[in-house]
N, CA, C and O of each residue as an XYZ file, in Angstrom:
396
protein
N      -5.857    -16.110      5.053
C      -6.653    -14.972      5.456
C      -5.766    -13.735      5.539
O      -4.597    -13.846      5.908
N      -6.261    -12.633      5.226
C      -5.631    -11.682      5.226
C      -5.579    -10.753      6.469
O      -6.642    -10.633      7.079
N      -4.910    -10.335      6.756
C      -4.580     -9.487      8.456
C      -4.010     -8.457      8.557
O      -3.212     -8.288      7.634
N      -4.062     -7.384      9.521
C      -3.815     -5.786      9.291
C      -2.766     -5.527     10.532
O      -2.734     -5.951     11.688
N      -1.775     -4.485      9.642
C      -1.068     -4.478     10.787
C      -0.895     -2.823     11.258
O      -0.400     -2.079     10.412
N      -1.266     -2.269     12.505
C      -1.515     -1.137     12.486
C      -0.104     -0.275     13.315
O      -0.097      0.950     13.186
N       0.734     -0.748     13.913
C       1.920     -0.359     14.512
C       2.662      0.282     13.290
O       2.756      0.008     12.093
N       3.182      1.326     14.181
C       4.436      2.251     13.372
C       5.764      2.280     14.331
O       6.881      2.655     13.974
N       5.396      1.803     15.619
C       6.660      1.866     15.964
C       8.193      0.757     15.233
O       8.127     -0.239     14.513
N       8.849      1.138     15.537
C      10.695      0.804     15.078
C      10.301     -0.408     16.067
O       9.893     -0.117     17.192
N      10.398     -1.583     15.731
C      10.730     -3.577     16.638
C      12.025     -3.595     16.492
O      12.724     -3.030     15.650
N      12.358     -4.414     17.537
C      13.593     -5.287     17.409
C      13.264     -6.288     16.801
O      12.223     -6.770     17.246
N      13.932     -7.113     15.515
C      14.113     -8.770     15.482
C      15.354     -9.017     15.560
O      16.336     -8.427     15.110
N      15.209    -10.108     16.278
C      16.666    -10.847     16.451
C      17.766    -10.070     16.722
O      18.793    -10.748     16.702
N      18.000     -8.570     17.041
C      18.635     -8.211     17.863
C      19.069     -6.514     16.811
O      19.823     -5.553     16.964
N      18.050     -6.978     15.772
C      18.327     -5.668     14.719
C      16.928     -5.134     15.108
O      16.016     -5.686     15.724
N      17.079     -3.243     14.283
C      16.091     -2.444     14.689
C      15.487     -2.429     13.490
O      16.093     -1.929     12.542
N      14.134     -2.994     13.305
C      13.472     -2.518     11.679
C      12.577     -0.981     11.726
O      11.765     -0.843     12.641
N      12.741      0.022     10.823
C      12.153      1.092     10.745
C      10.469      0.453     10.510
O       9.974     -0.673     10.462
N      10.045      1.618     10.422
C       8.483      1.543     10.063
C       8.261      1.459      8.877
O       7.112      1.207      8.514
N       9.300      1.645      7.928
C       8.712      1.200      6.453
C       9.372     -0.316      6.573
O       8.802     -1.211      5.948
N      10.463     -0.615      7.291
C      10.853     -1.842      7.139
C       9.629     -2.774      7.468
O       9.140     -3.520      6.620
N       9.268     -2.698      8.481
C       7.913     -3.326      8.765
C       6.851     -3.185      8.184
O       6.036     -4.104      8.263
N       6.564     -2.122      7.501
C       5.568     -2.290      6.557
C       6.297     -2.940      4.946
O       5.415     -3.472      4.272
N       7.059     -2.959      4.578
C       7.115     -3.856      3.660
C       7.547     -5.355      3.817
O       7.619     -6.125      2.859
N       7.855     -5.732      5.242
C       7.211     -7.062      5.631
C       5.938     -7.210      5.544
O       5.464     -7.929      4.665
N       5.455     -6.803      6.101
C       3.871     -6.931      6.232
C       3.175     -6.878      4.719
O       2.288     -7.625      4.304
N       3.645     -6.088      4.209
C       3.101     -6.264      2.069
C       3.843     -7.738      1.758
O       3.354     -8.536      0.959
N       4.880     -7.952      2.369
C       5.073     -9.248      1.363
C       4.554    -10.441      2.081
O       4.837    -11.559      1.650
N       3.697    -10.273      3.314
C       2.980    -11.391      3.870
C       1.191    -11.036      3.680
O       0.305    -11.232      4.511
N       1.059    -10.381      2.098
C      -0.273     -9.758      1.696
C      -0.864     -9.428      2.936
O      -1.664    -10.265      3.352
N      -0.632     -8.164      3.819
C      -1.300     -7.706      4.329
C      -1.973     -5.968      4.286
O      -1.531     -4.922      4.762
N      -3.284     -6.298      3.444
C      -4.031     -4.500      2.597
C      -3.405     -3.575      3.298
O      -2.806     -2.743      2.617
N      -3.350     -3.448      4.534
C      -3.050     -2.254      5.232
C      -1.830     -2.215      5.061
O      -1.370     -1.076      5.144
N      -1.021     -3.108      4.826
C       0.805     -2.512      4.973
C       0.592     -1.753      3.582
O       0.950     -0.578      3.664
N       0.055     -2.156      2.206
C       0.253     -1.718      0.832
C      -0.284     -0.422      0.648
O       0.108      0.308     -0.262
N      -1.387     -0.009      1.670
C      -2.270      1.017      1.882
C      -1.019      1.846      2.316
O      -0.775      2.853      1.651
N      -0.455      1.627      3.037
C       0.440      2.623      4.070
C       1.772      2.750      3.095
O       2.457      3.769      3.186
N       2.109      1.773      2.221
C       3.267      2.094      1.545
C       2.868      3.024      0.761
O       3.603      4.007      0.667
N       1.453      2.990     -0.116
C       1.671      3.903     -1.279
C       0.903      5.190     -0.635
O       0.453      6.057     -1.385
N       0.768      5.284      0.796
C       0.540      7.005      1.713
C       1.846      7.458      1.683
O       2.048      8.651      1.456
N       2.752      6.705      1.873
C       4.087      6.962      2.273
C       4.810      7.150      0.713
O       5.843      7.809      0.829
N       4.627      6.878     -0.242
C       5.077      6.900     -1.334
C       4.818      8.034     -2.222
O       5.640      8.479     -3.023
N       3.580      8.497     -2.033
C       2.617      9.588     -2.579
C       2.539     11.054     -1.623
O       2.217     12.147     -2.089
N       2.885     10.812     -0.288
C       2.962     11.957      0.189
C       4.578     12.426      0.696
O       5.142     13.519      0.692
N       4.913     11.371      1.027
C       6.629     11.944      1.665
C       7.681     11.719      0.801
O       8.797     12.200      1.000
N       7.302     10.759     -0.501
C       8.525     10.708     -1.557
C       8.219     11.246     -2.657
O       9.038     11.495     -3.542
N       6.458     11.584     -2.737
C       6.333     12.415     -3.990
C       6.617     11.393     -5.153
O       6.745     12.036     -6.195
N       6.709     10.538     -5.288
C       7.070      9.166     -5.778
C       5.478      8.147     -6.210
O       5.050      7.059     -5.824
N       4.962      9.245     -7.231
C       3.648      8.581     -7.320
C       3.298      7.353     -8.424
O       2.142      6.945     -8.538
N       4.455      6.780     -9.261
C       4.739      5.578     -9.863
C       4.911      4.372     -8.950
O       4.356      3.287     -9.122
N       5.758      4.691     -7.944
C       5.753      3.950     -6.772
C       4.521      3.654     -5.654
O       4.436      2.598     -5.027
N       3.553      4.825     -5.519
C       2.753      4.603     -5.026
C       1.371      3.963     -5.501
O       0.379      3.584     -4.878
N       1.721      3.995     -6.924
C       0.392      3.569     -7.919
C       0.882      1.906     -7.633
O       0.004      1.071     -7.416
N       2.282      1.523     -7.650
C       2.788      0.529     -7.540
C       2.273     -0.841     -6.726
O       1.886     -1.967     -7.036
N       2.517     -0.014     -5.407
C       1.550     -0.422     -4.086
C      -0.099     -0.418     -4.026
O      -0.812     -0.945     -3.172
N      -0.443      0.250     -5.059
C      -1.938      0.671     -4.797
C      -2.197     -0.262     -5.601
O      -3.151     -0.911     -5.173
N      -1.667     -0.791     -6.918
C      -2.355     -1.707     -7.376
C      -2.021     -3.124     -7.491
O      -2.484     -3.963     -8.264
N      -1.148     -3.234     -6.596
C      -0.390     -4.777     -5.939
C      -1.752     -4.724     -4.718
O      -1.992     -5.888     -4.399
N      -2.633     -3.789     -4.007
C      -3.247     -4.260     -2.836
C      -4.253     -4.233     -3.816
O      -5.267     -4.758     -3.357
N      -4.402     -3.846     -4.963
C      -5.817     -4.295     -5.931
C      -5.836     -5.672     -6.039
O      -6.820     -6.328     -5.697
N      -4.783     -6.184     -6.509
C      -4.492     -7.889     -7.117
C      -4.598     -8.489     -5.899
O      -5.105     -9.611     -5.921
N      -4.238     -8.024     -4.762
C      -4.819     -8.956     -3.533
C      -6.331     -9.275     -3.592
O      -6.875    -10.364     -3.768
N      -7.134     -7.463     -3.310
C      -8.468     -7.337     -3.300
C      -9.020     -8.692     -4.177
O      -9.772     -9.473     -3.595
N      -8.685     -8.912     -5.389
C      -9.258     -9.202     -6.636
C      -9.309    -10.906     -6.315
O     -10.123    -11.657     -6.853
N      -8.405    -11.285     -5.457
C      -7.716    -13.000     -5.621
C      -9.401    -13.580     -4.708
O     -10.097    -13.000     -3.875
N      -9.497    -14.612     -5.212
C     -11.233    -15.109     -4.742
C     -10.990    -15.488     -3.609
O     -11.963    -15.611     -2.865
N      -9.636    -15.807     -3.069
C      -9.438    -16.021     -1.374
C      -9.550    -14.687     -0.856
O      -8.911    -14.535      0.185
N     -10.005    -13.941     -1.158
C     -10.180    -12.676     -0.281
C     -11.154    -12.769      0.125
O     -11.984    -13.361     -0.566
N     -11.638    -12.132      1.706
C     -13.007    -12.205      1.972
C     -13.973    -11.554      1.504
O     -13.472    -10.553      0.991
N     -15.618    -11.521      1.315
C     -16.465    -11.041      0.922
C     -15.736     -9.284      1.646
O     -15.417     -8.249      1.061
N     -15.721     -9.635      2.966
C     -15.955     -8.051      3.371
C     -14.598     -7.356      3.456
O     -14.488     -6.145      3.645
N     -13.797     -8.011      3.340
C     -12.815     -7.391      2.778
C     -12.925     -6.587      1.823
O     -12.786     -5.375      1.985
N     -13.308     -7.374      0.175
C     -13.055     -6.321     -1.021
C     -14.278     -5.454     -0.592
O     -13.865     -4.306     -0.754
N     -15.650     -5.376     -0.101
C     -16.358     -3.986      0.413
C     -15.465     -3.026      1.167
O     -15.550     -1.803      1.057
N     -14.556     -3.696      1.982
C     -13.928     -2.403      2.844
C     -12.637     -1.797      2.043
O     -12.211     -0.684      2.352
N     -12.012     -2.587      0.977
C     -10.600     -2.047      0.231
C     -11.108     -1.294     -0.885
O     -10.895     -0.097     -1.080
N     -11.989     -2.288     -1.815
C     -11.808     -2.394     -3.124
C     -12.230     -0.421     -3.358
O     -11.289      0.251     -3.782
N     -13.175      0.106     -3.157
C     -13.577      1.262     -3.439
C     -12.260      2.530     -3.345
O     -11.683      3.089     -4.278
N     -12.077      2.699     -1.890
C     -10.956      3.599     -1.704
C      -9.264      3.000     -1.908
O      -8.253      3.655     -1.655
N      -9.307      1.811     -2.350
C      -8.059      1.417     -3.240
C      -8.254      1.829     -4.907
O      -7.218      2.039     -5.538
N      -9.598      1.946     -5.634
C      -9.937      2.502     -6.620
C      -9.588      3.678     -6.977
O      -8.821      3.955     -7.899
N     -10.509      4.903     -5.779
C     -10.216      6.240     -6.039
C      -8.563      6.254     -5.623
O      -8.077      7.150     -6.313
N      -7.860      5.850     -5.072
C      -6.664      6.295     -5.081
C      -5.363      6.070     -6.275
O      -4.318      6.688     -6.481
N      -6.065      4.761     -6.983
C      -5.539      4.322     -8.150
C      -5.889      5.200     -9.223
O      -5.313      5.167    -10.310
N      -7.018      6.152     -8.883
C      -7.491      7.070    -10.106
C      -6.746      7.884     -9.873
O      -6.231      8.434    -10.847
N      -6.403      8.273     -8.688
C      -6.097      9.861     -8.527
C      -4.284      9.783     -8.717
O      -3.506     10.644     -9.127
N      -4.097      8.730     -8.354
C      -2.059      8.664     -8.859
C      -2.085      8.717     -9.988
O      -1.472      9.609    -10.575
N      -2.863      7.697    -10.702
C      -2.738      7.624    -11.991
C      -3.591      9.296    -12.743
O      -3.473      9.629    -13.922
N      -4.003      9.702    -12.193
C      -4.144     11.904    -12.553
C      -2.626     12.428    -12.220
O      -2.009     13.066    -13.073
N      -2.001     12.102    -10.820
C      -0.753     12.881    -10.654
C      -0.312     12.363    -11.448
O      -0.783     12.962    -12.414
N       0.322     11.600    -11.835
C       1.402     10.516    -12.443
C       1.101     11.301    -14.226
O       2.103     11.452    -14.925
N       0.184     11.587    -14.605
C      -0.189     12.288    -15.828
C       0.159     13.391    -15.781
O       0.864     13.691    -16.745
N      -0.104     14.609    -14.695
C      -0.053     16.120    -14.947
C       1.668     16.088    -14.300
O       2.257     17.169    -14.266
N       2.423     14.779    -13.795
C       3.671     15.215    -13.686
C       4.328     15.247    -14.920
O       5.079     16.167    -15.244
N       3.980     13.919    -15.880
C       4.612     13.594    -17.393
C       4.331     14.708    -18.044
O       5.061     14.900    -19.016
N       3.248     15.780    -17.775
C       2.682     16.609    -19.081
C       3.429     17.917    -18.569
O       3.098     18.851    -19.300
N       4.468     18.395    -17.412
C       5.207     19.479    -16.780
C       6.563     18.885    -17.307
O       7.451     19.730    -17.424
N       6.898     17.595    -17.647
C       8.155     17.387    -17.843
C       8.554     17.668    -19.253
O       9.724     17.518    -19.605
């Protein structure tokens, strides 16, 4: 089952400090939509890094898509994981066509 993780604060494990992207890319590699959601916000708005964020956006598609996903899951992802896959994949074009 898939599960959301909504914290941004900095955790301790085991006696180290993980940042907030550290924890969110735990949380993507234990398929959880919302960490992949938050990587490619973080990818697309603060690194400007919209190959990377298309990256994330369509790694939480291939989750959406897997038949172990729940019914109401892909209603609540699949749409606004779409438009955002459209719209990187627009930046990701008008950056190649300035270069």
């Amino acid at each position: 089952m898939l599960s959301f993780v909504a914290s941004s604060h900095p955790t301790r494990v085991a006696g180290t400090r993980l940042s907030p992207g550290a924890l969110r890319r735990q949380a993507a590699a234990e398929r959880q939509l919302y960490a992949h959601e938050e990587l490619a916000k973080y990818y697309e708005h603060s690194e400007k890094n919209f190959v990377e964020a298309l990256r994330w956006t369509d790694a939480a598609l291939a989750l959406v898509n897997l038949s172990s996903t729940p019914f109401a899951d892909k209603l609540l992802w699949q749409e606004p994981l779409l438009h955002r896959q459209n719209r990187l994949k627009d930046k990701i074009a008008r950056q190649e066509s300035q270069d």
